[in-house]
C-alpha positions in Angstrom: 35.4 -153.3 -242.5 34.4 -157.1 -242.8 33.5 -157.7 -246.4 30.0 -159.2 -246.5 29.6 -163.0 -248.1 28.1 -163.1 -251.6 26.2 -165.9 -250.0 24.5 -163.8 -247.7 20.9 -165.5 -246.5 18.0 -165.0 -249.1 14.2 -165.6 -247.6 11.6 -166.1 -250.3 8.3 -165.8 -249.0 6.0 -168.0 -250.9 1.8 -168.4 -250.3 -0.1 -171.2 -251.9 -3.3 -170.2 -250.5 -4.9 -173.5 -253.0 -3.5 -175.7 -250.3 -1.5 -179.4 -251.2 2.3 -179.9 -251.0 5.4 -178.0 -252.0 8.3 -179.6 -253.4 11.0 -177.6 -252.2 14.0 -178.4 -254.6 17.3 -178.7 -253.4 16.6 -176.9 -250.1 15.7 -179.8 -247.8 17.7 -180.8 -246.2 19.8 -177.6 -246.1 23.9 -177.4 -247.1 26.2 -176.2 -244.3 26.0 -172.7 -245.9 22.1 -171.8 -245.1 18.7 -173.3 -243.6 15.1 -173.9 -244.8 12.4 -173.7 -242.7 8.9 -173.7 -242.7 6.0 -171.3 -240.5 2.4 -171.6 -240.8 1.2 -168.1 -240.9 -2.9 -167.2 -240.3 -4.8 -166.5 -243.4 -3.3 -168.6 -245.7 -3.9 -172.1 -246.4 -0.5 -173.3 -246.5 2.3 -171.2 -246.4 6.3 -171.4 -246.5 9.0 -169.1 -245.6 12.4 -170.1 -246.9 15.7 -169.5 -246.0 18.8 -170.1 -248.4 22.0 -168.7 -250.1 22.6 -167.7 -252.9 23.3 -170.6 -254.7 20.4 -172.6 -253.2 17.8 -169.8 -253.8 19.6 -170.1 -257.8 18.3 -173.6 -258.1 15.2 -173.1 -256.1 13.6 -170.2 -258.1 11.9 -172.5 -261.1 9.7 -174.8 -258.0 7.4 -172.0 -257.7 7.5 -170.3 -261.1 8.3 -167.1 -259.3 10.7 -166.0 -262.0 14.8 -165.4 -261.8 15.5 -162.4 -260.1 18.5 -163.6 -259.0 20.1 -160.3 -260.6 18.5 -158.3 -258.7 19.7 -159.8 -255.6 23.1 -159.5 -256.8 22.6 -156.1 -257.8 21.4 -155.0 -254.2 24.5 -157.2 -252.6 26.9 -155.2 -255.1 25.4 -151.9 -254.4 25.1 -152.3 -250.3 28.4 -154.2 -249.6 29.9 -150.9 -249.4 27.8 -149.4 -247.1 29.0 -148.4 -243.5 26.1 -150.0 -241.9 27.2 -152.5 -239.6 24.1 -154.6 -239.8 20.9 -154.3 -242.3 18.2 -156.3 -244.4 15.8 -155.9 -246.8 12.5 -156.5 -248.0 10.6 -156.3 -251.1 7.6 -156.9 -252.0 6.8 -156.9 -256.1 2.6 -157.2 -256.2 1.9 -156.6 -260.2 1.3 -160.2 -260.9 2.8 -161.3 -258.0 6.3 -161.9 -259.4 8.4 -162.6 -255.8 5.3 -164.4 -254.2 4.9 -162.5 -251.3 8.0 -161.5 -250.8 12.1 -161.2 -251.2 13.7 -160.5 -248.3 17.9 -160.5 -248.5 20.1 -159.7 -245.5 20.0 -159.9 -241.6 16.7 -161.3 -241.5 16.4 -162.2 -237.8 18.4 -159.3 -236.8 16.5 -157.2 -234.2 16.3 -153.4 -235.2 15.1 -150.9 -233.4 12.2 -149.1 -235.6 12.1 -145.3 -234.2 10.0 -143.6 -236.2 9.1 -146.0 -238.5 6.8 -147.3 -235.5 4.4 -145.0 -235.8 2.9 -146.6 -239.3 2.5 -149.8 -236.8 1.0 -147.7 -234.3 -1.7 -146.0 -236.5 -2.9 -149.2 -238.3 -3.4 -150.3 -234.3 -5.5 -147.3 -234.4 -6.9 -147.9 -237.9 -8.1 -151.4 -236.5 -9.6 -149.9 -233.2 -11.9 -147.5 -235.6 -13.1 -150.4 -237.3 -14.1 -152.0 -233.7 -15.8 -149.1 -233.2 -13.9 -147.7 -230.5 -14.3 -144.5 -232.0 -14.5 -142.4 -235.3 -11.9 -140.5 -237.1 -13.6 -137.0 -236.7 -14.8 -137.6 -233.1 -12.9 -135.0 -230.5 -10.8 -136.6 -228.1 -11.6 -135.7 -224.7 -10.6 -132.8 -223.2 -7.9 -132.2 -225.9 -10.5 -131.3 -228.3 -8.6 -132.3 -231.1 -9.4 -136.0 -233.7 -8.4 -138.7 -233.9 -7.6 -137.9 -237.7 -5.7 -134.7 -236.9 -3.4 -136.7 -234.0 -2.7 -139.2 -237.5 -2.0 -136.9 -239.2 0.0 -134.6 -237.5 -2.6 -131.5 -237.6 -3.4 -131.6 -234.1 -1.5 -128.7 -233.6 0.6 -130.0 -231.0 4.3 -129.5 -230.2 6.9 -132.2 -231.5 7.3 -133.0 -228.0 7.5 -131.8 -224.9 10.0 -129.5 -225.2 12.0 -132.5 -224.1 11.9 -136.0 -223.7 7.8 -137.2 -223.5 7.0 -138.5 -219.9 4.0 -139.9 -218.3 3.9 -136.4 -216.5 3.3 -134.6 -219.4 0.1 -137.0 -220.6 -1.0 -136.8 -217.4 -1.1 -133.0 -217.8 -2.5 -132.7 -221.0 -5.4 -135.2 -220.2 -6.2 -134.2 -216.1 -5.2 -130.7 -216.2 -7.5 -127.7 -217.0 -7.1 -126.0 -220.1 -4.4 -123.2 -219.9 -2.1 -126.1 -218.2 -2.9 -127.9 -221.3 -1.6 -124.7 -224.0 2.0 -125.0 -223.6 2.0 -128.4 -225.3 0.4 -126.8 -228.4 2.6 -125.3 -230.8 -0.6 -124.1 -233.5 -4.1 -124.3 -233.8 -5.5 -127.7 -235.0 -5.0 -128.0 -239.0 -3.3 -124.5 -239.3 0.3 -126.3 -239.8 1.7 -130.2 -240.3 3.6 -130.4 -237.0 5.2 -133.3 -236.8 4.7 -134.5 -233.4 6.0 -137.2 -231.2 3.8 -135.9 -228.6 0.6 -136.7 -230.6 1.3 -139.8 -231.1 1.2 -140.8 -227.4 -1.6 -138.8 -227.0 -3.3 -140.9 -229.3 -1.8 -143.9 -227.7 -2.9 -143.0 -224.3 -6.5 -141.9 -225.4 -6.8 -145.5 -227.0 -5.2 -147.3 -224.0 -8.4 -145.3 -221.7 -11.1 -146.8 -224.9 -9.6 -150.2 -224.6 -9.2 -150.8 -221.1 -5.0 -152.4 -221.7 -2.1 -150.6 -222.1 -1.2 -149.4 -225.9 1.2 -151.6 -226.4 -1.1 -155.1 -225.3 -3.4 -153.7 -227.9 -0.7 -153.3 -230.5 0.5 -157.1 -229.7 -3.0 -158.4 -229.6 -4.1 -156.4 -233.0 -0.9 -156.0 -235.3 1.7 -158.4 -233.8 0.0 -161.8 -233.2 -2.8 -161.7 -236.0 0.5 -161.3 -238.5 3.0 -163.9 -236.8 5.1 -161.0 -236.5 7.0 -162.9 -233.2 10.2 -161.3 -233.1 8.5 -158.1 -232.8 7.5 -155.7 -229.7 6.5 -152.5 -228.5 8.1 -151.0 -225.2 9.0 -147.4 -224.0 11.0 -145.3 -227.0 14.2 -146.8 -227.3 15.9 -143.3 -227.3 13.9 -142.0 -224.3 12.5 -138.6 -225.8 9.5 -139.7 -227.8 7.6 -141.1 -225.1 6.5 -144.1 -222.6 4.1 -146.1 -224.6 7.1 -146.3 -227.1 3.8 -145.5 -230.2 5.9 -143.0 -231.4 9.0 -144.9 -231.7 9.1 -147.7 -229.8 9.2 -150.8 -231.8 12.0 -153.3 -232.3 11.5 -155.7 -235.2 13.3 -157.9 -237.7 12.8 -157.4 -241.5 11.8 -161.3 -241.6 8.5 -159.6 -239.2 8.2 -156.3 -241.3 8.2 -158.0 -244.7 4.6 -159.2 -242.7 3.6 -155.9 -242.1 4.4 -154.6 -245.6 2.1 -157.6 -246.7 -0.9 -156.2 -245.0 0.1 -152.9 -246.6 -0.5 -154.3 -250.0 -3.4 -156.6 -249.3 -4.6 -155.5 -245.8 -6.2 -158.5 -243.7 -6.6 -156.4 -240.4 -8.5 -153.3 -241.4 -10.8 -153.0 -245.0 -9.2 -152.1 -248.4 -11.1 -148.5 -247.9 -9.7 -147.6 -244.9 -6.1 -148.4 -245.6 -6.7 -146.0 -249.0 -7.9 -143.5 -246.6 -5.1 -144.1 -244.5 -2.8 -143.8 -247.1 -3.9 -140.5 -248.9 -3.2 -137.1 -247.6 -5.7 -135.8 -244.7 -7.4 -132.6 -244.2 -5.6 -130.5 -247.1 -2.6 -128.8 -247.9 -0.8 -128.0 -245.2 3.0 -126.4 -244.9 5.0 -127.7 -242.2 8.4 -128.9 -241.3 9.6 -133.0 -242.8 12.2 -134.0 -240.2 15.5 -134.3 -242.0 14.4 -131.9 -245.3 13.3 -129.1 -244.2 10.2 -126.7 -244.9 7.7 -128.4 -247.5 4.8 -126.0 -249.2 2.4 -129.2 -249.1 3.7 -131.8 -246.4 1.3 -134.7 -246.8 0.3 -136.7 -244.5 -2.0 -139.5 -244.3 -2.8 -141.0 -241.3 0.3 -142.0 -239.6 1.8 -142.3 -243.0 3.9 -139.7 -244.8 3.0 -139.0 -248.7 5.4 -138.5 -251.2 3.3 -136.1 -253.2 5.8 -133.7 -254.9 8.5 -133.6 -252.3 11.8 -132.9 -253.3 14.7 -133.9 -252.3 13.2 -137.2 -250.5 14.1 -140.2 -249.0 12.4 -142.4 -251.3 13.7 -142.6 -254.9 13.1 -140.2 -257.8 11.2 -143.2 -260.0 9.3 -143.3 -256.8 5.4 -142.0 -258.1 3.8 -139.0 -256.0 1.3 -141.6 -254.4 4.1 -143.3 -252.5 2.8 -144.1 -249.0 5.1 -144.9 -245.8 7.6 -143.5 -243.4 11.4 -143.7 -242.2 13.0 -143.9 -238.9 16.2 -141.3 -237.2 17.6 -145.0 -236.2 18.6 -145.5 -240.0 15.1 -147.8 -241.3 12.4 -147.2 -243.5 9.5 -148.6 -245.4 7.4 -147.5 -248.4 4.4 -148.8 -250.4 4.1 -147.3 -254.3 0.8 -147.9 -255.4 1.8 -147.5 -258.9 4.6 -149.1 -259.6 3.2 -151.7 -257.5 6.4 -152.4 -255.2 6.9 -152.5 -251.7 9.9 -151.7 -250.3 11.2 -151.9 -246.5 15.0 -151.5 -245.4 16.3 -151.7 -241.9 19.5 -150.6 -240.8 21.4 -149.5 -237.6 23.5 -146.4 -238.8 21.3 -143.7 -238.1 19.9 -141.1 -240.3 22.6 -138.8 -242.1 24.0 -137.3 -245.0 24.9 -140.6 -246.3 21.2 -142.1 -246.1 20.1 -139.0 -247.8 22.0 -140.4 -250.7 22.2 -143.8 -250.8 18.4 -144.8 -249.9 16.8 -142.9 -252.7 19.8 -145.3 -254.9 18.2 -148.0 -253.8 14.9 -147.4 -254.2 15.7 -146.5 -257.6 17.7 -149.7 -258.0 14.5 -151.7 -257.0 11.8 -149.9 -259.4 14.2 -149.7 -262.1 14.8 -153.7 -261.8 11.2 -154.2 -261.8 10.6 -151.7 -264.7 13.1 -152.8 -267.4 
């Protein structure tokens, strides 16, 4: 394997919502060995995303009184240079007191990943923001599945994982035009008896917001997550593995973790929806309920918020043990995932293409730990 540059790219994401001119050091104009640039983002008066090595982010870090954390980064390059992924980034996001601005991101920035499953927290804050338009409310029955909004979330609808197969427009079509006994093979339990965890629901709540909006679920996702959050290298198509369905809700986002370290902002100081219903959105829904966490096994209480997964007292995990039980976010069988931990007040996101194994069972939960414990000493 290729041995990865110490000098891999560095992005510092910096806000200075006062306004005025940033000096940027040593970083303009850039050295042959990285870039800086510069993007205007919505919401923020002025705002810079910077791109450099190593050694320039070294010299950079006392403009902006952001603190060294320049061991850190080495840290993570010394932990993950080993790692048989072939391409991968990272982002993290430190919010007590704001220590790495708005964010560190190290790695393949611009690299285009496809999301799986880590597309559905995308696809339920599309959802989140269509409740607060008033499309619809969280316990009203969607029509003529006679099951919520809240219970498709949060995987209590009762429905199947899929379709006993790869999810096509055939089977939607069936579940939403067809009487009711056509409609009972796609239901595996009655609604909050089990945490199912359910491909199928999420393009059913995809396709029942595509027929309240009037556009296609993916226009609504560009036109309420995407754009709003100058997340540009980001876009939703049909599931990139072909079995979780057409809209691609369920797992049909490709994105760069330049774009996610975006969407892990508005998961720490949301901008799209209120602060109350991303806490609701972010705390377990309807109970506990047993059910089946896709890559661990049976779990006496699998939380589930809405479209997010809880940590709650799950064990073993794929977030870290100094990860705190109110952990909040999801991962993806492509070999990505993100978390929010309310308490230790970090957010981290990690995009990778080896997918989900034995060896991510192992060495994410490392480097979560790796972060919090940087952050805690």
């Amino acid at each position: 394997m290729q041995r990865r540059c110490s000098c891999r790219a560095i992005m510092l994401v910096v806000s200075c919502p006062g306004g005025g001119m940033v000096d940027a050091g040593g970083l303009n104009p850039p050295d042959s060995r990285g870039s800086c640039g510069f993007e205007s983002r919505p919401g923020y008066a002025f705002d810079v995303l910077i791109s450099c090595t190593t050694r320039q982010y070294r010299a950079f870090l006392g403009e902006f009184k952001v603190g060294s954390h320049l061991d850190l980064v080495e840290m993570l390059e010394h932990e993950m240079r080993p790692w048989p992924v072939p391409h991968w980034g990272v982002s993290i996001i430190n919010y007590a007191g704001n220590q790495l601005g708005d964010g560190l991101v190290i790695g393949e920035s611009e690299y285009s990943f496809a999301l799986a499953s880590v597309s559905k927290p995308i696809s339920a804050l599309a959802a989140l923001v269509a409740y607060e338009e008033g499309l619809f409310l969280l316990d009203d029955l969607v029509d003529p599945l006679q099951v919520s909004w809240r219970e498709l979330l949060s995987h209590a609808s009762g429905l199947a994982y899929d379709s006993h197969g790869a999810v096509a427009e055939s089977d939607l079509e069936s579940l939403f035009g067809s009487d009711g006994p056509a409609r009972e093979r796609y239901f595996s339990r009655s609604p909050r008896r089990r945490r199912i965890y359910s491909n199928l629901g999420f393009e059913c709540m995809a396709y029942a917001l595509a027929r309240e909006a009037g556009i296609p679920f993916a226009r609504y996702v560009q036109e309420a997550i995407f754009d709003p959050l100058g997340m540009r290298s980001s876009s939703m198509g049909g599931d990139v593995f072909a079995t979780a369905g057409p809209s691609g809700a369920a797992a049909g986002v490709v994105s760069t973790v330049a774009d996610m370290s975006k969407f892990m902002q508005e998961l720490v100081s949301p901008r799209l929806v209120s602060d109350a219903t991303l806490g609701e959105a972010s705390r377990c829904q309807l109970g506990e309920l047993a059910g089946l966490l896709p890559g661990y096994g049976g779990q006496v209480n699998n939380a589930w918020g809405l479209g997010f997964e809880i940590r709650d007292s799950k064990a073993p995990h794929w977030s870290g043990a100094l990860n705190s039980t109110a952990t909040f976010g999801h991962f993806g069988q492509s070999g990505t995932f993100i978390w929010n931990d309310p308490v230790a007040q970090i957010a981290l996101c990690f995009l990778g293409n080896r997918p989900f194994d034995e060896f991510a069972k192992s060495a994410w939960p490392s480097l979560s730990d790796l972060v919090i414990s940087h952050f805690e000493a």
